[in-house]
N, C-alpha and C positions, 0 to 999 in steps of 0.2 A: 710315324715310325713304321716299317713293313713289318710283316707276320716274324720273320724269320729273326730280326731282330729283338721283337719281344720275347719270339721263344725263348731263345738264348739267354735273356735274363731274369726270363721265372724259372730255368732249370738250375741258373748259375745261384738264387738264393731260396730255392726251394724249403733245402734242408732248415735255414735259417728262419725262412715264415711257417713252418711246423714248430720249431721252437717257441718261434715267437707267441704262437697260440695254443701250444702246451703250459706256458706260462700265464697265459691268464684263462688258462681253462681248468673247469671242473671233472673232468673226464676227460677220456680218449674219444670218445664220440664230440662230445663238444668242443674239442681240440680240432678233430676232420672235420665239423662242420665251419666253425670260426677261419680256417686254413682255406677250404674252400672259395667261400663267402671272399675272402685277401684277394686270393688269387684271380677269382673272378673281376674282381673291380682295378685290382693292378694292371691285368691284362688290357682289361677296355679303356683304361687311361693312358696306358703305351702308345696302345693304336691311333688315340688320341692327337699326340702329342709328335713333333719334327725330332727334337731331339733334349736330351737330358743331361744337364751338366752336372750333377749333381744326384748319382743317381742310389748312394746309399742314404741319404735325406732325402729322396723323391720316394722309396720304398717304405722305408715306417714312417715317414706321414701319409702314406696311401693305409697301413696295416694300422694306426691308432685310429685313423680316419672309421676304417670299418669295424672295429673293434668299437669305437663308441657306438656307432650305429647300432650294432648287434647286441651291449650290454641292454640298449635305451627298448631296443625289441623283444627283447626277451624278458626285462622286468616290467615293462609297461601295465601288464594287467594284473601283477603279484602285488600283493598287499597283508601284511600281519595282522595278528587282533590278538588286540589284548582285553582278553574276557569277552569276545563277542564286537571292541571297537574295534573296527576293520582301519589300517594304516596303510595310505598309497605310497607304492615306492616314487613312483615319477614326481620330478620337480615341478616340470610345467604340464602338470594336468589344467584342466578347462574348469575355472569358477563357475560355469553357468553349470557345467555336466555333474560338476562334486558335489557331495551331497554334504549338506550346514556342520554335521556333527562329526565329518570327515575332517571339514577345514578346524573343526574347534579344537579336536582333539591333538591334531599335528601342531598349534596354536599354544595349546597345554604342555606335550613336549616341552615345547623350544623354554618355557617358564620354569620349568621344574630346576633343581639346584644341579651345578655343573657334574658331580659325584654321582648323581641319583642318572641325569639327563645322557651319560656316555654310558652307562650299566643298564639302559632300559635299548639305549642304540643298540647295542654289542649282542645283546642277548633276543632283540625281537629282531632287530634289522637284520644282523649277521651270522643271527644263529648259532651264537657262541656258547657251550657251554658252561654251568655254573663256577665250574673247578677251572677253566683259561680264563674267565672273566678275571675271578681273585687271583692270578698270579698275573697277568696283564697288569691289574690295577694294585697289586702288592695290598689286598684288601684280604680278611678272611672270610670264608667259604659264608657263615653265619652272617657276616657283615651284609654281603650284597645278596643273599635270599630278604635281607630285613630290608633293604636299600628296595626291592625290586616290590616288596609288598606295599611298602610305605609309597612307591610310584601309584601301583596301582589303587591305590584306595584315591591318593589325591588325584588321577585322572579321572576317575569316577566321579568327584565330587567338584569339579572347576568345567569338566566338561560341559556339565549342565548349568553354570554360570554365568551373568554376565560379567564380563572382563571390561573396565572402562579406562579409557586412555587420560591421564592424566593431565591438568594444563599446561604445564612447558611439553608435553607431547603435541597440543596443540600450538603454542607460540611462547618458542624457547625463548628464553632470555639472549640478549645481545651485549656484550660489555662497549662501554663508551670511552674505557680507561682502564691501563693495570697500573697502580703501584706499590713500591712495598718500602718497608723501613727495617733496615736493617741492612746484610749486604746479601745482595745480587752470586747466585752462583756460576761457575763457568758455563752455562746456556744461557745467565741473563735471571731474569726476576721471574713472577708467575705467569708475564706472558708465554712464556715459552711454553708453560703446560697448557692455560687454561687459554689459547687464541683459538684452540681446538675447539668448535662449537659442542660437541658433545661432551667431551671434557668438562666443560665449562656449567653447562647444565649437567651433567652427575655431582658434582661439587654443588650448584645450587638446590638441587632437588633433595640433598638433606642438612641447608640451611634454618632450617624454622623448622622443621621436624625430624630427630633421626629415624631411619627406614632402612632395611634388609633390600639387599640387590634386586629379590625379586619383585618388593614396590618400587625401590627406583625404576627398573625396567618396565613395573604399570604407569609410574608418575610421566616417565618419556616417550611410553608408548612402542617402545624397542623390546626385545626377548632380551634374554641376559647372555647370550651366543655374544652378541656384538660388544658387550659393556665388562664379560666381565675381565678382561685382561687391560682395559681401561681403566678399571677401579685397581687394577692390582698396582699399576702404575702411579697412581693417585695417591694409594695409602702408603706405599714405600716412599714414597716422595712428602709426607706427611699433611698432604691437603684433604684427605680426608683420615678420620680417625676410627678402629672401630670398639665400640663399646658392647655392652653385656647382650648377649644373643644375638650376636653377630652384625648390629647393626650398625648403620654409620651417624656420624655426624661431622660437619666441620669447625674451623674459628678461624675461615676465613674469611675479613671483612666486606662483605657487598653491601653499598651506599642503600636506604630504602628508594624504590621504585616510589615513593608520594613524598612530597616535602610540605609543607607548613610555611609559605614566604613572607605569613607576621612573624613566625616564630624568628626566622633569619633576620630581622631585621631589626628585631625589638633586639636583639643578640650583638648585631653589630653595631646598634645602636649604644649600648653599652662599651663593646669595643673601642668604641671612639672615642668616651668619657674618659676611659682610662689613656687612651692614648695623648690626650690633650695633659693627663698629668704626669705622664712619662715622659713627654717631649718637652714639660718644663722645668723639674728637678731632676727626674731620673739621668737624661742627656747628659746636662752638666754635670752630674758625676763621673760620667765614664770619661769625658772629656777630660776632664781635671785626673781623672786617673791612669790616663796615656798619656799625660803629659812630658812624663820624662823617655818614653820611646822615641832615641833619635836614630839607632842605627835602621832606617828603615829608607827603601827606596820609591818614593812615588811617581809613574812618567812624566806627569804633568806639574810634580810641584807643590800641589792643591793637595794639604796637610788635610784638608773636609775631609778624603776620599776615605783616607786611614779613621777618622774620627766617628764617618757613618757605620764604617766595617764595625765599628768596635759597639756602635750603640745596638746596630742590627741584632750583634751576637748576643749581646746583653740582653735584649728587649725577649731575642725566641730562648734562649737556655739561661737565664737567669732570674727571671722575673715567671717563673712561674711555681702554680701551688706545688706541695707535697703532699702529690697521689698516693699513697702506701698499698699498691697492690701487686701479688704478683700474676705480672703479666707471661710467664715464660711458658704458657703451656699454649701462647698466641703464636709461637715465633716456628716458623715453616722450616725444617732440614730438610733442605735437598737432597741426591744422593753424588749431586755435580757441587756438593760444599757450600752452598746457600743458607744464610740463614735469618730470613726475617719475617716481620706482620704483613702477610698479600692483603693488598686491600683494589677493590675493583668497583669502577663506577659503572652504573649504569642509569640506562633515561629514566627521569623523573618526573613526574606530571604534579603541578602544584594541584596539593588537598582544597584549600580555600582560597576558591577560585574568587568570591565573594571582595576576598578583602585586596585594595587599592595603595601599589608600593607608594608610600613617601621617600622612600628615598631614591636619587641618582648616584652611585658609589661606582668608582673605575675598579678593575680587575685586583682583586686581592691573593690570584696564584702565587704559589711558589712551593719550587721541590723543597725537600726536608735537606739539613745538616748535609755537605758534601765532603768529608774529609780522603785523604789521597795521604798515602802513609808509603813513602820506599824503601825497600828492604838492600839497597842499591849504594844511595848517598842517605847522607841527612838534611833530607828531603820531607818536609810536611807541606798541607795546602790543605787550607778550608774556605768554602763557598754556599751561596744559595744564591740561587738563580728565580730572580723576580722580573716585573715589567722596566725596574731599573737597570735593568743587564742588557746586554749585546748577545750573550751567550748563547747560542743554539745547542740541541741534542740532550739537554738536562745529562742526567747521569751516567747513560751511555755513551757520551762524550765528551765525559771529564773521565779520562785516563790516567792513571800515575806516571805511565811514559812520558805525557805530555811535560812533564813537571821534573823528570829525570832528564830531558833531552835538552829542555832549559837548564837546568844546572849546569852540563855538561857545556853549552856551551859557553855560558859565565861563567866557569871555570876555563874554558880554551882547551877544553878537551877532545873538542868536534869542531871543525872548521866549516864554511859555507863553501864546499867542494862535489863534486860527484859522487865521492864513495859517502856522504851524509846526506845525500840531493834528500832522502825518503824525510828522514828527523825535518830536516828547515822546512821540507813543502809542511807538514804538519803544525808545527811551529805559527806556521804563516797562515793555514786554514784556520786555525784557534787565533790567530791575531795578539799570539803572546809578543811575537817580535814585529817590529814592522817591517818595510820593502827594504827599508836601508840599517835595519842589521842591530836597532834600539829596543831592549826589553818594553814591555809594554805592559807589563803588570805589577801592582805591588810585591813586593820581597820584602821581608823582614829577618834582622839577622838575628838568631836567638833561637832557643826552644818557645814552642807554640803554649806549652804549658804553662811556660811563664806572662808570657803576653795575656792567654785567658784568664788566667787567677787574676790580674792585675784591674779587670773590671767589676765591676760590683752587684749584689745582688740585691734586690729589693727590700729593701725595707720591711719588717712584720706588719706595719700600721697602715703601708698602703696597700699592702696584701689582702688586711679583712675588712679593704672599703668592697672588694670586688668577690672576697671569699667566696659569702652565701648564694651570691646571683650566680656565680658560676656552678657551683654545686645543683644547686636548683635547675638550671639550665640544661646542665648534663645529665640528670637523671629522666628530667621530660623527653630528650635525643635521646635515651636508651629505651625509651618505651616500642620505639620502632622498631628497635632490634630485638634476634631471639635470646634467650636465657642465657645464651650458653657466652653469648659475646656484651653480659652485662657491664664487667669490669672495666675490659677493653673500649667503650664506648665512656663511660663514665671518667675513665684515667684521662684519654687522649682531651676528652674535650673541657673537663673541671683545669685538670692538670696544666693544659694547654689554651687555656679561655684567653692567657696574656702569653702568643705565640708568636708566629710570623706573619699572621694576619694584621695583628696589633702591633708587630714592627715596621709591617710596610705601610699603615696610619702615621707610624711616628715619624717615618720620613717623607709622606705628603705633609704634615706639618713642621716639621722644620726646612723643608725645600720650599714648599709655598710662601712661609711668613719669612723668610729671606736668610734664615740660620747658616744656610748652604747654599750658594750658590746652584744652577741650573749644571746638569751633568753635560760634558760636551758628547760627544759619540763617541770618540776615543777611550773617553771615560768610565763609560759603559760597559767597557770591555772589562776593567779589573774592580767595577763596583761589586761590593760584596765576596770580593775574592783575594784573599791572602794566601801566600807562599811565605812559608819556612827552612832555610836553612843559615850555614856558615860562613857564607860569602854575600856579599854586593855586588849588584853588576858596575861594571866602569859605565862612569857620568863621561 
């Protein structure tokens, strides 16, 4: 750009870069010098430059441009002290140049409580007086003289300490697994808080011991700047809890990082005992007790499908002890409407390396109770998704829509047209319907209430063949966990010794020894999965 052209456009916003640096100026000198300092480097940058399209954004990015410059020069070698610790303003001073009790003390800052830590800013950084401090922070005048004394005594006394970084500072934990029991809030279960890696470790780092922010922040090896609007997140959302002098704890379930693989196995070596006598009386009870359900529809015909639904259901919510504890102060409120037990896996390194599995045992997964309740039709559906299922997406992908869009169209309320193209491709994804337009899962017609009452629940007498060993069992699994989550560990696993583990035993043994025929893959799809409403589809 030639001379004359620039001129012209430092006269035309002259007025406005004196503004601009009366504004961030402390003086009228400092204002002419800052104004200056602009116009010199606008101008050299014009001349620079062919030409500028944009030349009220080419100006105050030229004018913040020098303005940082000019703050970074002028505070570069200013520094506060409090009582003789000299504090550097600049960010990126030189670790070799800084001297040890420079970095420790700016170190101690950042540690100090969020109240104390802006009142020591305000007052030494910005040289705020004591009387704008308290109306800034709506504190009174007495309050942050005590707040600013209380600073300084404890910079005095942590300065000269060693500070040591905690072990999840050095090798956070990593989750393997979220799940929870109960219902899921509109963001979804505790992944949604805790896939945040520091999240995740604030939550564990007052699992086994509660701790005040400012050791969580030594446990992680982070200042409390970063964490603490983290934890504020945390406790409103009720993953962490906090108790008497301000510290925290949680009762959210994390698996122990060491397992015991006799203790697993002498466990489900029992498991199996029991399942061997549940799959020989227990069965034929419930069999005999659905016997009179006829109005029910099954794709394939194979009456088993409906008889395993009913022993599965039996075997996990019926056949277990009575825990008598209250569990309610386990169950997570969200603030998205959530409310259940977060429970999260993590890697585990077998304790007794020593000892040699006898057993070969296939996969005993399976998500908890899946019920889908619509507020729409009358519409129920309950599931559990095992190695015997088809089903992908566990819980996140059993929706109640899926189950209304089905009604809908057993009922002939939605046609397989364009304006419903979204419902059928979904439909088709879950493989409720097939290519050619046949429900594909069980329905039953009736309330779900009545179908469950109608199976039965265990017996007292085979109850306390397995009572003691479960009790016992459960109390040695709670030795790993901390205090706080004794009940919770003792409930789920006494309470639940005859679960879903020992229903999917019960139906390796009556699929194996020929009770039930083999599942076909179409099968698959509505094993363990009933729908409830008022209608039948057409056969």
């Amino acid at each position: 750009m030639n001379r004359r052209k620039a001129d012209e456009i430092i006269t035309e916003y002259l007025t406005k870069l004196y503004g601009f640096a009366i504004r961030k100026s402390f003086s009228y000198v400092e204002a002419e010098e800052l104004c200056s300092d602009i116009i010199c480097e606008l101008y050299s940058s014009l001349l620079r430059v062919d030409e500028v399209y944009n030349i009220d954004g080419y100006i105050w990015r030229i004018s913040e441009y020098v303005y940082s410059k000019y703050v970074s020069s002028k505070k570069k070698h200013q520094e506060v002290s409090i009582d003789g610790m000299e504090i550097p303003f600049e960010d990126n001073y030189s670790l070799v140049e800084a001297e040890e009790e420079l970095l420790r003390l700016r170190r101690e800052i950042a540690f100090l409580t969020k109240t104390r830590r802006e009142i020591v800013f305000s007052y030494y950084y910005e040289n705020k007086a004591v009387s704008v401090i308290s109306n800034e922070m709506n504190l009174p005048v007495g309050t942050v003289k005590w707040h600013l004394n209380k600073a300084r005594n404890e910079l005095k006394e942590r300065v000269i300490m060693e500070r040591k970084i905690g072990k999840l500072g050095l090798k956070p934990i990593k989750a393997i697994g979220y799940g929870h029991i109960g219902m899921a809030g509109a963001n979804g279960g505790p992944e949604f808080y805790l896939k945040d890696s520091l999240n995740l470790n604030i939550v564990y780092s007052v699992y086994h011991n509660s701790r005040t922010i400012e050791e969580i922040s030594e446990e992680l090896g982070v200042t409390p700047v970063f964490i603490e609007d983290k934890i504020e997140v945390l406790e409103n959302n009720g993953f962490l809890v906090r108790q008497a002098g301000n510290r925290f704890t949680t009762y959210v379930w994390f698996e122990p990082e060491t397992y015991s693989l006799e203790q697993r196995e002498n466990t489900l070596k029992k498991q199996l005992e029991i399942a061997e006598l549940l799959a020989k009386d227990y069965a034929h009870a419930v069999r005999a007790a659905i016997s009179d359900v006829k109005d029910a529809y099954i794709p394939s015909g194979n009456r088993e499908l409906l008889e395993a639904a009913a022993i599965f259901y039996g075997v996990a919510n019926n056949c277990q002890l009575p825990i008598k504890k209250d569990l309610s102060r386990y169950y997570i409120k969200t603030t998205d409407g959530g409310n259940f037990i977060a429970r999260i896996g993590l890697p585990a390194t077998q304790s007794d390396k020593d000892y040699n599995s006898t057993l070969s045992l296939p996969s005993y997964w399976s998500c908890g109770d899946m019920t889908r309740k619509s507020e729409k039709y009358p519409v129920y559906s309950w599931s559990i998704d095992t190695r015997y299922c088809a089903r992908e997406g566990a819980w996140q992908n059993n929706l109640t829509s899926d189950y209304e869009y089905l009604y809908e169209f057993m009922t002939g309320a939605i046609s397989d047209d364009t304006a419903n193209a979204d419902k059928f491709k979904r439909l088709r994804e879950r493989n409720f319907i097939t290519d050619d337009n046949k429900v594909n899962i069980m329905i039953i017609k009736g309330d779900h209430n009545e179908f469950f009452s109608k199976i039965p629940s265990l017996d007292e007498k085979t109850k306390k063949k397995f009572a003691h060993y479960a009790l016992e069992s459960a109390e040695i699994i709670a030795r790993d966990y901390p205090p706080q989550m004794h009940d919770l560990v003792i409930s789920w696993h006494a309470g639940g010794f005859v679960g879903n583990t020992v229903a999917i035993m019960v139906m390796d043994i009556l699929y194996g020894n020929g009770t039930f025929k083999e599942l076909t893959d179409s099968e698959k799809i509505t094993s363990n999965l009933l729908m409830f409403c008022d209608v039948l589809p057409k056969v």
